[in-house]
N, C-alpha and C positions, 0 to 999 in steps of 0.2 A: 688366211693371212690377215694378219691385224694391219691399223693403222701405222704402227713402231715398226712393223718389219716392213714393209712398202717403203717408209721413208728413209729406213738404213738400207733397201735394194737401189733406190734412188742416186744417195748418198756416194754409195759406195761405186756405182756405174759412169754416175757424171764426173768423179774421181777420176777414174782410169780412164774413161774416155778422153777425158781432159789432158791426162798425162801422156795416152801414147799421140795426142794429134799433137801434143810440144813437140815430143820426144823423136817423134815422124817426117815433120814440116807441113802437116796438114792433110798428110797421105796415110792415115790411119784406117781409111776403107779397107784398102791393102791386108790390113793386119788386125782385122776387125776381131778373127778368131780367137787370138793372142791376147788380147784385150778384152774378150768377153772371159776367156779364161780367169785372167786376174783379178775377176770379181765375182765370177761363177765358182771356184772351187771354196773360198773360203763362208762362200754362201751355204753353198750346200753344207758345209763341214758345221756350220751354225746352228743348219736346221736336224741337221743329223745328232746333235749335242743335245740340243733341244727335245727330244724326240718325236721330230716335228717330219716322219720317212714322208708323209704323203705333199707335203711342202718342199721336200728337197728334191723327189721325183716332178713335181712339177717345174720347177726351177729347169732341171738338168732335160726334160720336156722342149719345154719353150726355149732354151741354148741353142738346141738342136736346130729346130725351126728354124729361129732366128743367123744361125751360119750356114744351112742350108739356102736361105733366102740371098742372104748374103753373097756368095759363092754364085748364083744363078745372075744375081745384079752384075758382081764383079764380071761375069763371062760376057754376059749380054754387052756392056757396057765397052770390053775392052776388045769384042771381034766388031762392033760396030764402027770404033774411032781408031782404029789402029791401022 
């Protein structure tokens, strides 16, 4: 991954991030999947254009992870205060 694609993953994450915690009320944890989506599909479609497979596998990799993670936070978080 070069420096140009790091800064357009950046780019485009703090985007969407940005728009669903508008669009949410600040309750975007919620919908973190939905949101990583909106910046993970047309990533990967980037890097798959690019013929950049071992970039777009990593990408689609660390998503996983990353709403995995998520999902174990969202649980923990909502049987401890509820």
């Amino acid at each position: 991954m070069t420096w140009d694609d790091f800064g357009l993953t950046l780019v485009i994450a703090f985007a969407a991030q940005g728009a669903m915690m508008f669009l949410t009320n600040g309750r975007s944890l919620v919908v973190m999947g939905v949101s990583q989506l909106v910046y993970i599909v047309p990533l990967v479609v980037y890097y798959l254009r690019k013929n950049r497979r071992d970039a777009a596998v990593g990408v689609g990799i660390f998503a996983g992870v990353t709403l995995l993670l998520n999902a174990a936070c969202i649980g923990l978080v909502s049987t401890n205060f509820s």
